[in-house]
Structures are given as structure tokens and as C-alpha cells.
N, C-alpha and C positions, 0 to 999 in steps of 0.2 A: 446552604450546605458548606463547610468548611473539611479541609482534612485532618483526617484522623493521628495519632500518633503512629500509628504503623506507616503512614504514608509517607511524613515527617524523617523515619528513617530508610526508608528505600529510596535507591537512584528513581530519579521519575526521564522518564521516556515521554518520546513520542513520536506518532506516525498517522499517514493520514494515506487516504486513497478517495483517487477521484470516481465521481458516481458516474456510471456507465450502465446501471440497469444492476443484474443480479451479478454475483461473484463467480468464477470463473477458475479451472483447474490452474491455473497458471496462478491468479490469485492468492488460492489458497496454499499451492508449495511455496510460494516465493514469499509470502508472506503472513498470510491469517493464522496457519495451523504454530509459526512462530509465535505470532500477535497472542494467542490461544495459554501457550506454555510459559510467556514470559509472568502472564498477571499471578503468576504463584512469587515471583520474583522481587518485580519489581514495581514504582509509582506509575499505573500506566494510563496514559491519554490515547485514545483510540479516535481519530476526527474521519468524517466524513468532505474532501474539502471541496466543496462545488463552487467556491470564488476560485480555484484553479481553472474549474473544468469552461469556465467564462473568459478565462483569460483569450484566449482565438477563435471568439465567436461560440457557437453550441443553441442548441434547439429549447429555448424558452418554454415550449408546450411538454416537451419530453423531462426536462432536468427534473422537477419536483416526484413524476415518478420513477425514476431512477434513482434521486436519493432516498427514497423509500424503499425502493427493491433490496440497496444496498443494505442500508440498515437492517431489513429483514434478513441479508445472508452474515450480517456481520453476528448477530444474536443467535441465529441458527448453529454456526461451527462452532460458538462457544465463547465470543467475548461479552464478559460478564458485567453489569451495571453496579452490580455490588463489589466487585474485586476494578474496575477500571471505571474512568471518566470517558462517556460515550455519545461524541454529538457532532453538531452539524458545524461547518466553519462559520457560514452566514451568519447563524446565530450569535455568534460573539464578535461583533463589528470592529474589536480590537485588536485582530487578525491585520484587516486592510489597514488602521489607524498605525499599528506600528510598522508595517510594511514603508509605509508614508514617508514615518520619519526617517527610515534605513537607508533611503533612498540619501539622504544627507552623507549618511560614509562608506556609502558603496561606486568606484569608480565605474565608468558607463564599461572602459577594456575590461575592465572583469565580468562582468558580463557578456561582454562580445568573444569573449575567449573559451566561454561555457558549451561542450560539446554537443550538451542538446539544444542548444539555440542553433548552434550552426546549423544544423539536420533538421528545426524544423522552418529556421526560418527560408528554409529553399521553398517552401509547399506554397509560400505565399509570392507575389505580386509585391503587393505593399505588405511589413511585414507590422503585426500588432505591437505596439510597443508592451503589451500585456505578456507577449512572449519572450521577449527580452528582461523584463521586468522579475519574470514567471520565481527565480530564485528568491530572488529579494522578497517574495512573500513568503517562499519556504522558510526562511533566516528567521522570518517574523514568526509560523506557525513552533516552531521550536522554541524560538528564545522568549516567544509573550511565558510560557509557561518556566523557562527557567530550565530547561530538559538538561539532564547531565548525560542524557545518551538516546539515539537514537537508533532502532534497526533497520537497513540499510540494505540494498543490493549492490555488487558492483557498479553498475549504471547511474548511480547514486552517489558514489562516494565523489565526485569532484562536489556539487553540490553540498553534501556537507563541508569538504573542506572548506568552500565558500562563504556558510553558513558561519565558520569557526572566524575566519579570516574578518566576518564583518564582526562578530561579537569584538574581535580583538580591536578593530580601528574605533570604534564607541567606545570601547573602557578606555584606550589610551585618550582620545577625546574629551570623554565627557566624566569620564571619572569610573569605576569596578562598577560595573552594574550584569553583567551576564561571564556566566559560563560559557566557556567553548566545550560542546558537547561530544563526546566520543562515538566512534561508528560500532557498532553493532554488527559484524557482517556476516552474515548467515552462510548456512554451509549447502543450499540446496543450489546456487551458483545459477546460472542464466535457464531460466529455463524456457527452451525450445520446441518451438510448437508443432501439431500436428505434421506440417508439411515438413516437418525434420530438416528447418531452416531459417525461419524468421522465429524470435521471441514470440512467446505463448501469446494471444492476444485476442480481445472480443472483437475489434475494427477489422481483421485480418481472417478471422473465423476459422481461425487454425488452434482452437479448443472448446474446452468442453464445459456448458453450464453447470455451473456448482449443484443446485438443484433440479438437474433432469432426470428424467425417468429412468430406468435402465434401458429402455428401446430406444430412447434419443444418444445416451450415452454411445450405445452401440453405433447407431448411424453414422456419429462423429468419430469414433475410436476405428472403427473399421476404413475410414478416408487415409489413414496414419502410413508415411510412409516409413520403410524400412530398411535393410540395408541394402543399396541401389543397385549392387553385385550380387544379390539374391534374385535371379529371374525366374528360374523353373524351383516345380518344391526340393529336387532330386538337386539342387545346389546348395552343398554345406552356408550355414551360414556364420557373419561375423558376430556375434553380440556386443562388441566392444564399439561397434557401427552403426549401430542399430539404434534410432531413437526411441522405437516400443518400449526396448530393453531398458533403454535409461530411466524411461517412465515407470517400470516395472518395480526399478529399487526402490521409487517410494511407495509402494503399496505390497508388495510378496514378501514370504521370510526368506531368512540367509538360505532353507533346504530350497524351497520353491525358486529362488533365483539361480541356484545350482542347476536343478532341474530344467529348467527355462535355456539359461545358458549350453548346455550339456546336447539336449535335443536339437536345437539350433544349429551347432558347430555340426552335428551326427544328419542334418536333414529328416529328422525323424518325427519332429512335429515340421506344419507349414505355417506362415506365417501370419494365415487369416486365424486358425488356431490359438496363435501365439497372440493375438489381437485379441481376441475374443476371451481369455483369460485375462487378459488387464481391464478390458471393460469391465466383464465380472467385479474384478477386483473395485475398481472404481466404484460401480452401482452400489458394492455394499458398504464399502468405505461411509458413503453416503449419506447411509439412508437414516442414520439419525438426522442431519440436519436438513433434511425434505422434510420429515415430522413436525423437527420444529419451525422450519418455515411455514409450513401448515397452518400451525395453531397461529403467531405470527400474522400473518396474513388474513388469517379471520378476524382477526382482536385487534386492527388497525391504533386504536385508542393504547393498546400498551407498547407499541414501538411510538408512538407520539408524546407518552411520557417517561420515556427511557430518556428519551433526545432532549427532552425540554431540561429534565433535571440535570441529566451532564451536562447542557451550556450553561446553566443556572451558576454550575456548581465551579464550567471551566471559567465563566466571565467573574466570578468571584476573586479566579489567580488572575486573570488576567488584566482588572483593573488596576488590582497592585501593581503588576508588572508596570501597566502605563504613568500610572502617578507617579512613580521614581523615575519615569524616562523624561516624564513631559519636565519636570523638574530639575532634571540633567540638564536637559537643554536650551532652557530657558520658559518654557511656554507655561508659566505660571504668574502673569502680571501682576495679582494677590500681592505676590512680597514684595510691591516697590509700595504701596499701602502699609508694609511695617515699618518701626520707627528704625 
């Protein structure tokens, strides 16, 4: 598989998320339903990257269904095989290979200065050098492909600066060979999980599986807290406090959030009420991509060759990518055999 002329002139992207099982409300604001709208756009690479999710240990027996599950929520909300490049990290070994070689122009302080190392190398005892490292594979998953832009959350942006910073010490090095790729940064901004205080997250269980029921939906959206000066129902409420409310604006229209809002300030709805309309909203949001997870999940064989063809199609760029590096750098013995 090679690309197209259309692909040839669009910015190509890229972005990846690590497999945890099925996708996740927080997932999907923060990133998929962007992932989704961008392939009208632009050249998009969509990876699933499980040499991350290895990086500080992880359950061998669990990872392969997890990166399945993903997979299945990645094709269910809408990212397309035919409009984007769709696959697993593992599968294109030149992920880790040029990580390898990054390691040559990335100084160890720049990584020790990296906000999410700090945070997470407290968790550990000894701490994995795979966590330290953890960027410098990022650098590699963007630049194997050449990406001129990636989408990004705040939490994210030192990281690509990073990313930018080593493309830059290799070309000065070894001669133009990558782009420093531009951030992307979405406008749905941190999004905050059920307990209306840590980031949305599946480790934390403070959200909502992409594909649950609407009674599951419920049981998690009804745990949500709200605004903390709201005790009895007969206490106006804030919405500008309120994380329900925040979760609101991405699913109700401009009338309904007036609505929402208006009764709130008035104590005229309660706020189990007020819950119970965003679940709604949620469950129906949905329930397409429960469908298609559905079919998906029956038909194991057509998510196994959705993955196979997009690493087919990513290890294609990606060899090129590395034959210009290894030869940047020297690792082509071959040409002292020419005259």
C-alpha cells in the first residue's frame, strides 16, 4: 500500500493512545471524536501504541485483549481505514528502532525535567528507565512518519515541545531530515472526571465506558459529583461549579443548556435530575457506536485485517523514514565497499 495523491497533499498527523481495554468518556472528548473530524482534513495516522503501555511493567495476559478492545472502540466512533492509517505500534518495529537511535541527541536533563516523569517516577522504588525514556519513543512515533502536526492536550504540549527540540538537534547533527511538527491543541481542555477532581480516567474509575449500556451509563453518571454548596434540592445552584454542567456542553444544545442552567440557579430541578439527563444524553450519544462495536466484535477477522493493512501500509513510511536515518548516521557499512 503506498499513498495516495490526496494524502501527498495534506499535513499528515499523528497520534496514538495506549490500550487499556475499551475507550472511555474522557477518551472520547479529549480526543477520538477530534481524531474522527480531523480525517476530512488531514494525512491521518491513528496508532494504537502498546510498546508504551510496557514501558512500567503491564499484564502480559491482559495487553493483547485490550488492544483489541481498543481497536474495536477506535472503528466503532468512526475512525475510518479508508480515510486514515490504523494500527498497532508493535507491529512496525521501527517505532522502537528509531527511538534507539534518538537516544544519541536527546540529553538524559531533558528528560529528567519532563513533568510526567517527575509524577510518575515517585510511584516507583526503582524507577524503569522505560519511564524516563517514555518521550523519546514519542519523538520516534511522530517523526518515523514525518507528521507536520500532531493533536495534543495540554498535558502534552511539553512533550511535544520535546519532540520538536530533538528533531531539531538531529537535523543540526546529522543533516534536514525531520520536521518539527506543530501542536494541535484542542479546545475541550482537561477533562475532569466523575469525582469532579482528578482527570477523566479508567485507572481511577471516575468515567464512563464508551460502549456501556445505558443502565451502566447510569450507575456511573449518577456517582458524579456536583456543585459541593449544593446540599439540600431547595439550594440554588451554581452551574459555572458544577462539573455535571461542564459535561453537559458536550452533549445538550445551546436551548437545553440554558435550560439546565436556569433551573439549577432557580433550585427547580434537583441534581439527581440534572444527572439523569446527561446520562440520557450520553446513552444516546452512543448508541451508534455500541452497534458498531457489535458487529466488530463478532467479525474478530475484520478488525485483524484493518490492523494488519495499516501497519503494512505505516511500515512502508516507515522504512523510508529509517533508511535516511540509519544513513545520516552512519549505520550503512555498504558504502565503505564503494569505490
Amino acid at each position: 500500500m503506498t499513498d495516495t495523491p490526496a494524502d501527498a497533499e495534506r499535513t499528515r498527523v499523528f497520534s496514538g493512545m495506549q490500550p487499556s481495554g475499551e475507550a472511555h468518556l474522557g477518551n472520547y472528548l479529549g480526543a477520538l471524536r477530534r481524531w474522527v473530524a480531523m480525517q476530512e482534513e488531514y494525512d491521518c495516522i491513528w496508532c494504537i501504541v502498546d510498546d508504551h503501555a510496557i514501558t512500567a511493567g503491564g499484564d502480559p495476559v491482559e495487553l493483547p485483549g485490550h488492544t483489541f478492545d481498543l481497536a474495536v472502540s477506535f472503528l466503532a466512533v468512526g475512525l475510518d481505514p479508508e480515510r486514515a492509517t490504523i494500527f498497532v505500534q508493535s507491529d512496525v518495529p521501527e517505532h522502537t528502532e528509531l527511538a534507539w537511535l534518538l537516544n544519541a541527541v536527546t540529553p538524559v536533563g531533558d528528560l529528567e525535567r519532563m513533568t510526567q516523569y517527575k509524577d510518575k517516577s515517585q510511584r516507583f522504588e526503582s524507577v524503569p528507565a522505560g519511564v524516563l525514556n517514555y518521550p523519546i519513543l514519542q519523538a520516534a512515533d511522530i517523526l518515523l512518519y514525518k507528521a507536520g502536526a500532531v493533536p495534543v492536550g495540554e498535558d502534552q504540549r511539553q512533550h511535544l515541545e520535546l519532540t520538536r527540540e530533538i528533531a531539531r538537534r538531529f537535523n543540526a547533527t546529522y543533516g534536514e531530515t525531520f520536521p518539527e511538527p506543530e501542536a494541535l491543541i484542542g479546545q475541550a481542555g482537561r477533562i475532569v472526571g466523575l469525582d469532579g477532581d482528578a482527570k477523566m480516567s479508567k485507572s481511577l474509575g471516575n468515567t464512563v465506558p464508551l460502549l456501556a449500556e445505558p443502565d451502566a451509563v447510569w450507575e456511573r453518571v449518577r456517582t458524579a459529583v456536583t456543585d459541593p454548596q449544593r446540599v439540600r434540592l431547595s439550594d440554588p445552584g451554581r452551574p459555572e461549579h458544577c462539573n455535571v454542567f461542564s459535561l453537559h456542553r458536550h452533549f445538550a444544545s445551546e436551548e437545553e443548556l440554558e435550560d439546565i442552567a436556569t433551573q439549577c440557579r432557580a433550585a427547580t430541578r434537583g441534581c439527581v435530575d440534572c444527572k439523569r439527563i446527561l446520562s440520557d444524553h450520553i446513552a444516546d450519544a452512543f448508541a451508534p457506536y455500541r452497534e458498531r462495536a457489535a458487529h466488530y466484535t463478532a467479525h474478530p477477522g475484520e478488525v485483524r485485517d484493518i490492523l494488519e493493512a495499516g501497519a503494512e501500509k505505516a511500515r512502508t513510511r516507515a522504512k523510508e523514514t529509517l533508511r535516511e536515518v540509519r544513513s545520516r548516521m552512519g549505520l550503512d557499512w555498504r558504502r565503505a565497499l564503494e569505490g
